[in-house]
Structure formats: C-alpha cells, structure tokens
Backbone as CSV, one residue per row, in Angstrom:
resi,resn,N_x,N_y,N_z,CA_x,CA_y,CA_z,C_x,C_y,C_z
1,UNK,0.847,-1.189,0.000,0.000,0.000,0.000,0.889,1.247,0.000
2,UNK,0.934,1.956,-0.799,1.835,3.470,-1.151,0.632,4.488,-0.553
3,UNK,-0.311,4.443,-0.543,-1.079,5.367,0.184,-1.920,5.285,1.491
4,UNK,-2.634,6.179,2.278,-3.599,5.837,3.388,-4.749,4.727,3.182
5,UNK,-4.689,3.605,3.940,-5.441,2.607,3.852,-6.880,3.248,3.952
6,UNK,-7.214,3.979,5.048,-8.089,4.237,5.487,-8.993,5.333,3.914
7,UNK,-7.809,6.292,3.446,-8.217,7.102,2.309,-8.597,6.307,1.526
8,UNK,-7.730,4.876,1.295,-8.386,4.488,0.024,-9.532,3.077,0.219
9,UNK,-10.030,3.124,1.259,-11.146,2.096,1.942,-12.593,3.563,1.253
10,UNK,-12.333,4.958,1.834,-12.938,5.879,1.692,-13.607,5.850,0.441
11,UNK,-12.574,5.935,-0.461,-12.900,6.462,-1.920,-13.499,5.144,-2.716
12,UNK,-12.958,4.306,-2.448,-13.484,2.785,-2.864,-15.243,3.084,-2.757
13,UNK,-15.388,3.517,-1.364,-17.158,3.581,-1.122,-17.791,3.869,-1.817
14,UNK,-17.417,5.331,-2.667,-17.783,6.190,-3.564,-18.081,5.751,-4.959
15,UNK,-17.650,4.293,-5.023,-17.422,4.286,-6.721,-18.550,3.797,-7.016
16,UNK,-18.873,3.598,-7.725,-20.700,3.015,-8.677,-20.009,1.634,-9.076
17,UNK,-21.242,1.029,-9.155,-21.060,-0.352,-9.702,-20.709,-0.465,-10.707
18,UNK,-20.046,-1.732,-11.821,-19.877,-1.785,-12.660,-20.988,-2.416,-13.860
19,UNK,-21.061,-2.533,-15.125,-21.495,-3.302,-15.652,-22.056,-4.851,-15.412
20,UNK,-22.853,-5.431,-15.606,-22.738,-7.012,-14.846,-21.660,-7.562,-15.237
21,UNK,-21.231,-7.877,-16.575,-19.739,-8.123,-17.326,-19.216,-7.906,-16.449
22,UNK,-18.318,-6.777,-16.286,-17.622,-6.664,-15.644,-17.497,-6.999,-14.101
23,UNK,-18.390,-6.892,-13.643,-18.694,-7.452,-11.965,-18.353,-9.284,-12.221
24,UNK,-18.908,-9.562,-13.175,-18.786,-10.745,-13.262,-17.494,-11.569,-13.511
25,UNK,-16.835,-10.729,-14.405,-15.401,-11.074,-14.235,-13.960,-10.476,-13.424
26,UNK,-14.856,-9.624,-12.844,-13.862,-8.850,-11.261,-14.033,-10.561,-10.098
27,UNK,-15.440,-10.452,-10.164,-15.450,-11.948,-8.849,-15.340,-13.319,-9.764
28,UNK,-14.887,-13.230,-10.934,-13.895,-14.280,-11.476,-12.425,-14.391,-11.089
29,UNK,-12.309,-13.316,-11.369,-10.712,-12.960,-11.183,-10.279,-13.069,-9.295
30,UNK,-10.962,-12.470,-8.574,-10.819,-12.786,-7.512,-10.572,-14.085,-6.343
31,UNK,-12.194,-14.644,-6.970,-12.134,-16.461,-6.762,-11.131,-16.999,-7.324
32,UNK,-10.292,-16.952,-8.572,-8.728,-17.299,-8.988,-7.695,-16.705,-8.961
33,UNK,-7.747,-15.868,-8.049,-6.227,-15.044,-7.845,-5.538,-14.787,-9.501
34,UNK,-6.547,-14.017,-10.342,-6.096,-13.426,-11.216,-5.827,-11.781,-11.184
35,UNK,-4.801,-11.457,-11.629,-4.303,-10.070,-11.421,-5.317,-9.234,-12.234
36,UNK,-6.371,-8.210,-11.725,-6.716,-7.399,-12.563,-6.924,-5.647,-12.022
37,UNK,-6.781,-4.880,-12.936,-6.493,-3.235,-12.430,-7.294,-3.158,-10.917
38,UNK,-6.777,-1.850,-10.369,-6.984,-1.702,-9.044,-8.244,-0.827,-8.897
39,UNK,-9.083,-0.665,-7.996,-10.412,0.568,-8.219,-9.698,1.667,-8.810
40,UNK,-8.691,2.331,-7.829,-8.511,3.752,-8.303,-8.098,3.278,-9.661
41,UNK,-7.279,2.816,-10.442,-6.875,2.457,-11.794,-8.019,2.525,-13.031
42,UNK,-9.030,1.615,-12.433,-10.588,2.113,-13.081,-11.025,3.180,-13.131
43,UNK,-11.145,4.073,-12.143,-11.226,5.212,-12.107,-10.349,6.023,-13.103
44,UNK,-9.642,6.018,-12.557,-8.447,6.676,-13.787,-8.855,6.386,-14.950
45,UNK,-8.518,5.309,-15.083,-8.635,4.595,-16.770,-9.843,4.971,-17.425
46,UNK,-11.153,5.159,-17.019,-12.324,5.952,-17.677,-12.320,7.416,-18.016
47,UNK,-11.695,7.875,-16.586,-11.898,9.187,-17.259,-10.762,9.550,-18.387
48,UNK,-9.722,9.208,-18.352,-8.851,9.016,-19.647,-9.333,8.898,-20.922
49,UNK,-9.771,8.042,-20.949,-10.274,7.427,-22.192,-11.489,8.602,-22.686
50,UNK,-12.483,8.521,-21.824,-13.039,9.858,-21.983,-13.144,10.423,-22.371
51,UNK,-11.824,11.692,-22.006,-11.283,12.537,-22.320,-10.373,12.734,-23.504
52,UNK,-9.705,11.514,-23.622,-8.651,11.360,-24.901,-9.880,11.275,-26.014
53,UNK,-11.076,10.420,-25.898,-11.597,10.144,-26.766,-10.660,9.103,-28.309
54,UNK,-9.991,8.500,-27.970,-9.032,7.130,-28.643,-9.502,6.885,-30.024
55,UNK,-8.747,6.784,-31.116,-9.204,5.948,-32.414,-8.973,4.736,-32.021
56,UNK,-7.420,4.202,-31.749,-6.844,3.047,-32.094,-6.755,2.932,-30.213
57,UNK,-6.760,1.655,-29.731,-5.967,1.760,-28.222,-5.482,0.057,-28.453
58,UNK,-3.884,0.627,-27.947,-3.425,-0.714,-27.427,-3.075,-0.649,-26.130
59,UNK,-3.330,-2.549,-25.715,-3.400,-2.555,-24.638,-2.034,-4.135,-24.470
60,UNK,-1.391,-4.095,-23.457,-0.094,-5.006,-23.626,-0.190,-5.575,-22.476
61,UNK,-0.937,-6.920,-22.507,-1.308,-7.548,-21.286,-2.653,-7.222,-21.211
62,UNK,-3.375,-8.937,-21.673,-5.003,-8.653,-21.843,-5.601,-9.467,-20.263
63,UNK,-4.727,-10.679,-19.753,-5.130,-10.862,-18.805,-6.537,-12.004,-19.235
64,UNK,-7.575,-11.892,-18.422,-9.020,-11.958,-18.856,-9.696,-11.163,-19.571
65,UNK,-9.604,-9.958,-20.066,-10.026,-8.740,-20.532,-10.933,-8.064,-19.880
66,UNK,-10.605,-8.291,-18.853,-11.329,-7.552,-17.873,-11.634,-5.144,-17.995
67,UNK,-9.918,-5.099,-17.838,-9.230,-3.781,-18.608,-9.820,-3.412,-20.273
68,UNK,-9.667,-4.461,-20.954,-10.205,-4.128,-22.460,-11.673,-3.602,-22.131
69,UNK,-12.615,-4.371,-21.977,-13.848,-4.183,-21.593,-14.431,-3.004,-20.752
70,UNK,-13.608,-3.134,-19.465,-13.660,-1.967,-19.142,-13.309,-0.357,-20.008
71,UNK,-12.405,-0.304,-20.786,-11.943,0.917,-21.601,-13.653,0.735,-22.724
72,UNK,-13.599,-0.303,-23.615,-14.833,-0.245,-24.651,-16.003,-0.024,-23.912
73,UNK,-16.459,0.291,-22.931,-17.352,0.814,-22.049,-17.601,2.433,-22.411
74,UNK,-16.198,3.482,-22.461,-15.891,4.166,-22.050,-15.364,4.953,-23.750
75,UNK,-14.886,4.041,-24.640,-14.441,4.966,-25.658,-15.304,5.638,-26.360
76,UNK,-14.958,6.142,-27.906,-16.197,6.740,-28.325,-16.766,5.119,-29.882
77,UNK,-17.682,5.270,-30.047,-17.918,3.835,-30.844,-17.039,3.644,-32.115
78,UNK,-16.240,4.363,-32.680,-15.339,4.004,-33.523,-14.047,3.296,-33.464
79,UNK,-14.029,3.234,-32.178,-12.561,3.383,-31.761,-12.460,1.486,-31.815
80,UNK,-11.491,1.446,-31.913,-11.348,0.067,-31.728,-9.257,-0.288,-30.721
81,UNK,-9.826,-1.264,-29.947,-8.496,-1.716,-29.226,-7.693,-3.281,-29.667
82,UNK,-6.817,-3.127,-29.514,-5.708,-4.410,-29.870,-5.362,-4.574,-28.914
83,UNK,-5.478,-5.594,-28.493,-4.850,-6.543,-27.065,-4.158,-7.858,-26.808
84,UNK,-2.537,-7.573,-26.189,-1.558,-8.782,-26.576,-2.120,-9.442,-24.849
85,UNK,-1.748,-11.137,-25.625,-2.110,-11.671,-24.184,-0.627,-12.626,-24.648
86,UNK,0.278,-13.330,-23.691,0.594,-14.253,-23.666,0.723,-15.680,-23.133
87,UNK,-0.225,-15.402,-22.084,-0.373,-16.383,-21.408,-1.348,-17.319,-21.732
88,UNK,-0.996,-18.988,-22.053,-2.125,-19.642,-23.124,-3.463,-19.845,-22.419
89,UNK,-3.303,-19.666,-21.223,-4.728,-20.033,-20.053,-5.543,-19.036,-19.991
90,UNK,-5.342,-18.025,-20.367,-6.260,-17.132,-20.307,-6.664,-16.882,-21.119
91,UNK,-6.009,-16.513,-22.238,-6.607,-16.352,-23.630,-7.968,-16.966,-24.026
92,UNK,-8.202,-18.428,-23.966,-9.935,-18.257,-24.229,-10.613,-17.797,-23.315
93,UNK,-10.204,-17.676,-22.039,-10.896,-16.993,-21.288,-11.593,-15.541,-21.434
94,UNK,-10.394,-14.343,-21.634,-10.361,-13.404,-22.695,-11.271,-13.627,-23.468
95,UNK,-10.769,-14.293,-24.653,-12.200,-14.398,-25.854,-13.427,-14.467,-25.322
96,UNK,-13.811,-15.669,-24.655,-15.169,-15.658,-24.169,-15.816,-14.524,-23.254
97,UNK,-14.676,-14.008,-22.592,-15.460,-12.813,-22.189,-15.823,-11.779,-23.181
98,UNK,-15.120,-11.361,-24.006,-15.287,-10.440,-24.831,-16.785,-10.932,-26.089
99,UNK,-16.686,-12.014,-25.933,-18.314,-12.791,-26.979,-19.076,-12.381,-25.891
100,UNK,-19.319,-12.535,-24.759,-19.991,-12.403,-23.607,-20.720,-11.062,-24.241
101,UNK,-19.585,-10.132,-24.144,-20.027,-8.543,-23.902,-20.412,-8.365,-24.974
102,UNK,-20.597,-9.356,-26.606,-20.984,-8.571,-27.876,-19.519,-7.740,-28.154
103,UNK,-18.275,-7.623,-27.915,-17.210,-6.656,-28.173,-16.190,-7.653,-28.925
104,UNK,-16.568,-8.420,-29.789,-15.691,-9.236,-30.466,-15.328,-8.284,-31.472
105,UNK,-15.746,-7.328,-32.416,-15.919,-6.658,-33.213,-15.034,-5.371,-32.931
106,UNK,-14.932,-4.982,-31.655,-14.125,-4.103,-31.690,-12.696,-3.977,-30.257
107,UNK,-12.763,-5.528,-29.935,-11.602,-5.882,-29.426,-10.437,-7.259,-29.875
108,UNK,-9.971,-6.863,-30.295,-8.871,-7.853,-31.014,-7.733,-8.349,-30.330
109,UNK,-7.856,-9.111,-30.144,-7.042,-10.083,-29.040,-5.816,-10.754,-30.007
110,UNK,-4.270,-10.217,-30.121,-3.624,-10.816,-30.589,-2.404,-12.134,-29.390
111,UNK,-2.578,-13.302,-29.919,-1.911,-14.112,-29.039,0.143,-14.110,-28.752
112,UNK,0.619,-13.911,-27.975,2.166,-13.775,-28.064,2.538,-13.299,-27.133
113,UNK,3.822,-13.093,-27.382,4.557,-12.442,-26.548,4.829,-10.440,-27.255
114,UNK,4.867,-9.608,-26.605,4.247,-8.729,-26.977,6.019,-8.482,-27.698
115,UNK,6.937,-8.861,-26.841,8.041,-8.129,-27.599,8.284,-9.031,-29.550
116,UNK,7.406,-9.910,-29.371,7.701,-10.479,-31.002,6.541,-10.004,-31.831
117,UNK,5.264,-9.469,-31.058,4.320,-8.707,-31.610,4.222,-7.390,-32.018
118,UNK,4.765,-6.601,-31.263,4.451,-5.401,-31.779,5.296,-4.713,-32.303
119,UNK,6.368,-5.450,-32.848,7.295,-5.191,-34.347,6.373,-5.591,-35.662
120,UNK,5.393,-6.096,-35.530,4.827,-6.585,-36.455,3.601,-5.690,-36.865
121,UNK,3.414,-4.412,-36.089,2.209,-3.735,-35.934,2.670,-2.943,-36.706
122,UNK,1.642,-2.093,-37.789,2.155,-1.025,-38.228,1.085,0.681,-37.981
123,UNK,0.170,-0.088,-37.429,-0.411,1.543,-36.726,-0.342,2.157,-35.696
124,UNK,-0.435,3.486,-36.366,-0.111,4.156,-34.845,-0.948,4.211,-34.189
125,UNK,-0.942,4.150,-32.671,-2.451,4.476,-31.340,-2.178,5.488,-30.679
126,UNK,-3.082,6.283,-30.510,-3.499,7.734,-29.882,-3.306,7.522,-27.841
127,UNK,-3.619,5.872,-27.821,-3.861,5.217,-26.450,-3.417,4.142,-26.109
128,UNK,-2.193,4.072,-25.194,-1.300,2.902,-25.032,-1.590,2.373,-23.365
129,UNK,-1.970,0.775,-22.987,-1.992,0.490,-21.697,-1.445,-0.436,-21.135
130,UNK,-0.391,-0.079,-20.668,1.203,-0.824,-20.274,0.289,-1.899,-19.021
131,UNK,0.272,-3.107,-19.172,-0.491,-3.750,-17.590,0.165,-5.219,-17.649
132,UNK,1.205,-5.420,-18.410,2.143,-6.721,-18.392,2.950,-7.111,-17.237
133,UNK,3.960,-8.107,-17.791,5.191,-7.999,-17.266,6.040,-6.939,-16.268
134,UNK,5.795,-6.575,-15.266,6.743,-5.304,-15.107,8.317,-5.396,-15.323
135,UNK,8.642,-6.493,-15.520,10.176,-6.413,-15.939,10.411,-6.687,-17.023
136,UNK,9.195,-6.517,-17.918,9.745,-6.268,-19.306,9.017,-4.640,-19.995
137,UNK,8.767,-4.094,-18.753,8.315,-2.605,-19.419,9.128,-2.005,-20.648
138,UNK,10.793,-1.943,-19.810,11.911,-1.232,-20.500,11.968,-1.917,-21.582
139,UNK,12.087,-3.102,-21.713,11.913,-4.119,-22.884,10.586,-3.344,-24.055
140,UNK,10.095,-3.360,-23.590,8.864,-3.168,-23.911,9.156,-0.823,-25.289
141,UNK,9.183,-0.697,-24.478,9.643,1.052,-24.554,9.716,1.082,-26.132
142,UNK,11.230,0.505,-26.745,11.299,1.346,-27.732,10.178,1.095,-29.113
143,UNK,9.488,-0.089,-28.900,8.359,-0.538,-29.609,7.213,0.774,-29.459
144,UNK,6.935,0.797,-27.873,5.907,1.949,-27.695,5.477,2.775,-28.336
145,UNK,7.283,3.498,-28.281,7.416,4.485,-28.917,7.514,5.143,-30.335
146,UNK,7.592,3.353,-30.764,6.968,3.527,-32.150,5.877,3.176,-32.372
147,UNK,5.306,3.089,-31.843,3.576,2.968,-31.954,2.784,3.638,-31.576
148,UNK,3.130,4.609,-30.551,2.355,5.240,-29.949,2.390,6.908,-30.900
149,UNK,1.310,7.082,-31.082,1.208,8.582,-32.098,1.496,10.076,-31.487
150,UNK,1.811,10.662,-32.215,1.636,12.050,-31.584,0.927,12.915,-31.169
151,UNK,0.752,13.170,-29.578,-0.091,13.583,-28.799,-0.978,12.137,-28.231
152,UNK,0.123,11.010,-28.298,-0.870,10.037,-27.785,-0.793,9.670,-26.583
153,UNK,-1.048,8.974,-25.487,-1.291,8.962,-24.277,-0.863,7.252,-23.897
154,UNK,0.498,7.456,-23.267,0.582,6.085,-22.643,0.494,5.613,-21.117
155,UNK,-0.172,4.750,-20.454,-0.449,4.601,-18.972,0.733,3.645,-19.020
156,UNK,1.063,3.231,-17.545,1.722,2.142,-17.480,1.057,1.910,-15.736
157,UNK,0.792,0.709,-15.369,0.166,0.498,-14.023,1.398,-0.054,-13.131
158,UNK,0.859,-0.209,-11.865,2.022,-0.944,-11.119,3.033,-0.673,-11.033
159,UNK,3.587,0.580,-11.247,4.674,0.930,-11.117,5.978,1.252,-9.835
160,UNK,5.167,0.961,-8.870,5.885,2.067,-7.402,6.142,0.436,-6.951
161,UNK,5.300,-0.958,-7.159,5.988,-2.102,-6.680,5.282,-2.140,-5.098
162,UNK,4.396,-1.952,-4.847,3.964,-1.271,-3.608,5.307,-0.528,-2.658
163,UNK,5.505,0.337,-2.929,6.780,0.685,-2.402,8.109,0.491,-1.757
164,UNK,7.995,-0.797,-3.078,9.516,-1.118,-2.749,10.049,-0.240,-3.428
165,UNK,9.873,-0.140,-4.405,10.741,0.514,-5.554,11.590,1.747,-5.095
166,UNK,10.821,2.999,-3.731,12.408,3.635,-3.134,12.929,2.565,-2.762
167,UNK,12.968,1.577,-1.699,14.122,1.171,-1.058,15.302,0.708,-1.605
168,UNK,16.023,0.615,-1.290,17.885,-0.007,-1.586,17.126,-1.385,-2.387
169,UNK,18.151,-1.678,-3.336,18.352,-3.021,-3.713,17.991,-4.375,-2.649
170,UNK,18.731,-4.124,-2.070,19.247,-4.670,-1.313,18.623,-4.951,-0.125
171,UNK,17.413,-3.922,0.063,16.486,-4.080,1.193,15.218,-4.673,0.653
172,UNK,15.244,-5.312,-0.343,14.194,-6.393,-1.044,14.202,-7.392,-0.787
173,UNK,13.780,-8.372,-1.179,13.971,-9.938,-1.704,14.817,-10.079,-2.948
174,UNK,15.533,-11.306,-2.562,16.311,-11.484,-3.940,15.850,-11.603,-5.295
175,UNK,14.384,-12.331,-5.139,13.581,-12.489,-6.282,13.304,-11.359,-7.151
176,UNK,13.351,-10.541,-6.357,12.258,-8.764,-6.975,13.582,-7.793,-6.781
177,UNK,14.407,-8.016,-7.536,15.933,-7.278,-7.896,15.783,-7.304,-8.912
178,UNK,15.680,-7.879,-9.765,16.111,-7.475,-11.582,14.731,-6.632,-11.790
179,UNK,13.496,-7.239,-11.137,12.300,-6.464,-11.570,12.569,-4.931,-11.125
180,UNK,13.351,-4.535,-9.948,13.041,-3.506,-9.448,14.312,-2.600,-10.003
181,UNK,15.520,-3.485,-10.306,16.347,-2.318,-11.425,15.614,-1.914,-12.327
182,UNK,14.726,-2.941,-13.016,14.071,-2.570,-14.458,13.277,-1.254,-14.187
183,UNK,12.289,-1.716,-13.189,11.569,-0.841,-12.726,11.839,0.847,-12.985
184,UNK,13.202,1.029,-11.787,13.455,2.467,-11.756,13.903,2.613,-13.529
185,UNK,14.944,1.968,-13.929,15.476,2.316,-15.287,14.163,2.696,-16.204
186,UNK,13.052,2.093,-16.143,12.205,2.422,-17.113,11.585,4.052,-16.522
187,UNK,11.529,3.778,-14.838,10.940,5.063,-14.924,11.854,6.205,-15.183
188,UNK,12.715,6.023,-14.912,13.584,7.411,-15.496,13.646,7.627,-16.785
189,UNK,13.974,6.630,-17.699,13.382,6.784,-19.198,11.761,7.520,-19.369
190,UNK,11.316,7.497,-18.799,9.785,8.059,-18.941,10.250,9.982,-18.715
191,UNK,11.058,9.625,-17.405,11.008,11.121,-17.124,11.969,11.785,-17.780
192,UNK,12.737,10.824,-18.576,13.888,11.850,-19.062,14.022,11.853,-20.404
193,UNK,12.939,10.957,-21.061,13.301,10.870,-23.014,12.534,11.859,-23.503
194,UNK,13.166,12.701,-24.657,12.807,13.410,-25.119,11.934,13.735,-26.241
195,UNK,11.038,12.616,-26.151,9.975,12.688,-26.838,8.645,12.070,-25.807
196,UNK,9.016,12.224,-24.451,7.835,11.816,-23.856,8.056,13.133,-22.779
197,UNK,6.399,13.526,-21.958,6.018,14.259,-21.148,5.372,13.722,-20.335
198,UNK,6.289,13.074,-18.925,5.769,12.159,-18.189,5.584,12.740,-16.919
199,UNK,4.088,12.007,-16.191,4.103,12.210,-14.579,3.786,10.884,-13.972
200,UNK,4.272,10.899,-12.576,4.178,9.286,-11.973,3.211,10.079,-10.850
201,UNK,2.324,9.303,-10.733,0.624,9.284,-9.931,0.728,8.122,-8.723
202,UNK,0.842,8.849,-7.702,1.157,7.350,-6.306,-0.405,7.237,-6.574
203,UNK,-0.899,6.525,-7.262,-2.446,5.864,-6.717,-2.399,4.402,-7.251
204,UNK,-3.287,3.410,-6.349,-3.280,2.266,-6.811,-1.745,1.568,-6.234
205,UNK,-1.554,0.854,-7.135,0.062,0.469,-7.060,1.343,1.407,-7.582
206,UNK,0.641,2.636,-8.302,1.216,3.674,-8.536,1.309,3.618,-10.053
207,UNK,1.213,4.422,-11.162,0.909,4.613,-12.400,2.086,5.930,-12.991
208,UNK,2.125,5.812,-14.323,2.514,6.765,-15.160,1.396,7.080,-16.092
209,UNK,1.425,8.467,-16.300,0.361,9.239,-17.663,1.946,10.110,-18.546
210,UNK,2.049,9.343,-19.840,2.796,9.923,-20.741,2.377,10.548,-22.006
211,UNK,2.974,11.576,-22.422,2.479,12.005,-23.548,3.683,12.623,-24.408
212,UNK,2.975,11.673,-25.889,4.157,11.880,-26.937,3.881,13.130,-27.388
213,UNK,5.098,13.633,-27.568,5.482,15.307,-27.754,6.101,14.954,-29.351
214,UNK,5.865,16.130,-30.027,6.628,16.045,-31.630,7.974,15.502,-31.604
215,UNK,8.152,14.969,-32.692,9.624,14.408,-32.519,10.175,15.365,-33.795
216,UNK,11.147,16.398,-33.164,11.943,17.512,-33.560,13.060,17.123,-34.611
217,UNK,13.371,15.807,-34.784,14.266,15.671,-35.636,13.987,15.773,-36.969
C-alpha cells in the first residue's frame, strides 16, 4: 500500500457499480487469484479514455479482458483496441469474455509475446496500456514508442511495486531485484526521453500518464 489505507477504503465507497460483465469477471478474477487493475486504476482509466476520446488503443497484457472491456465501455464507438495476451490459459478466457459482452468486433485479441508482436504492428495508437510484465516494461519502450502517435497517451500500471521501488536493492527480496532495477530504469526513461512528457501518480500500485510530444528531428 503506497497510500492511506483508510483514504483508500474511503474512496473505494464512492465508486458506482460496474457493468454485470464486468462485476462478473472482477469476482472471477478474484475467486482465482487473477491479477486485474486496481479501483482507483478504473477510475483513472475511464476518465482518460473519456477525455482522450481514442481511435486506435493498445493494450499489452489482456489478462481476462477484464481492462479491455472496461476501456470499450468508455471509448467513443469508432474506436477500436488491440490486445496482446501471452499467457495460453487465459486467452480463451479473454475471448469468451469479450463474446460475452458482444465486443468481439471491436476488441482484437492478438496471441504472443508482446516483444515479437508489436514489431509486427504497423499503426499508430493515440492510447497505449502498459499492464504486463513489469520487468519487461523497458523491454517493452522502444516498440511503444513507435507505436504510440503524436499527442498520444501512454499509462503504465504498477509501477511504485507497492513501495519497494524507493528502497535499496538490497532491502528487497532477492527475487524482486532485476524487476526492481528494471523498474526504476524504465521510470527514469519516462522522465527523461525526449519525446515523452511524463508524470508518476502514487495511486493504486502507482501509475505513469505519458504524452508523446513532436519528434523535432
């Protein structure tokens, strides 16, 4: 927890229900200890979308599609999302949820590993949603950044590690060391490349909102 338990028991109260879909595959995911976005993250993630109003959105790490579903809730009806899953157990899962919701049509579920996928993509998206691997974010980057359009908007979730990520190396577990070099290295790439305009948001597990700036060359 990076923030007040008690603040975020608070704000949780506040939120409105979801879709049945979606309720339905939140207490899926739960009953199987499947990883899916955090309330405040939902929160976030709508009004984003929202606001960006998205043609194209990719999303890197579909999970159940819990996140996809949630965003096609929220875009405007043209828009359509691409979503890498690699994990083979979930993937029909994914699908069937998305037949569930009628959103076969405008969510596209590509199967892989995202770093052999999205060399293979050739459009650009206005809306990028980092929710993979966290130690292959940095991995992940210079693809982004060619995919992601100008003036387009990339999230990345989970980022702060529940706050390990200040402490020393060394004051971790051995396991969560390479994740947590990756970690900082990617976030400083966020804050320091010069074609992105980044802020890191302690909410949730902690998030980035980036935005591609002209590329001057």
């Amino acid at each position: 927890m990076i923030v007040n338990e008690r603040i975020v028991t608070y704000i949780h109260s506040l939120e409105k229900s979801n879709s049945p879909i979606l309720e339905e595959i939140e207490k899926y995911a739960l009953d199987t200890y499947v990883p899916i976005i955090r309330k405040e993250m939902e929160s976030f993630l709508k009004v984003m979308v929202m606001m960006k109003r998205p043609k194209r959105i990719l999303e890197v790490g579909t999970a159940v599609g819990y996140s996809a579903l949630l965003m096609s809730e929220y875009m405007p009806q043209d828009c359509i999302i691409t979503t890498i899953e690699n994990y083979n157990k979930r993937i029909p899962i994914a699908r069937e949820n998305f037949r569930k919701a009628g959103k076969e049509d405008r969510i596209h579920l590509i199967e892989g590993d995202a770093t052999v996928i999205m060399p293979t993509l050739n459009d650009k998206y206005d809306f990028i949603f980092m929710d993979a691997a966290k130690g292959q974010y940095i991995n992940f980057l210079p693809q982004i950044l060619r995919l992601l359009d100008k003036e387009g908007i990339l999230i990345s979730d989970n980022v702060l590690q529940d706050g390990d990520l200040i402490e020393s190396r060394y004051g971790i577990v051995r396991r969560n060391r390479t994740i947590h070099g990756r970690m900082r290295k990617y976030l400083y790439e966020l804050k320091n490349h010069a074609l992105l305009e980044t802020t890191i948001i302690p909410i949730g597990d902690g998030i980035t909102m980036s935005i591609r700036k002209e590329d001057n060359k």
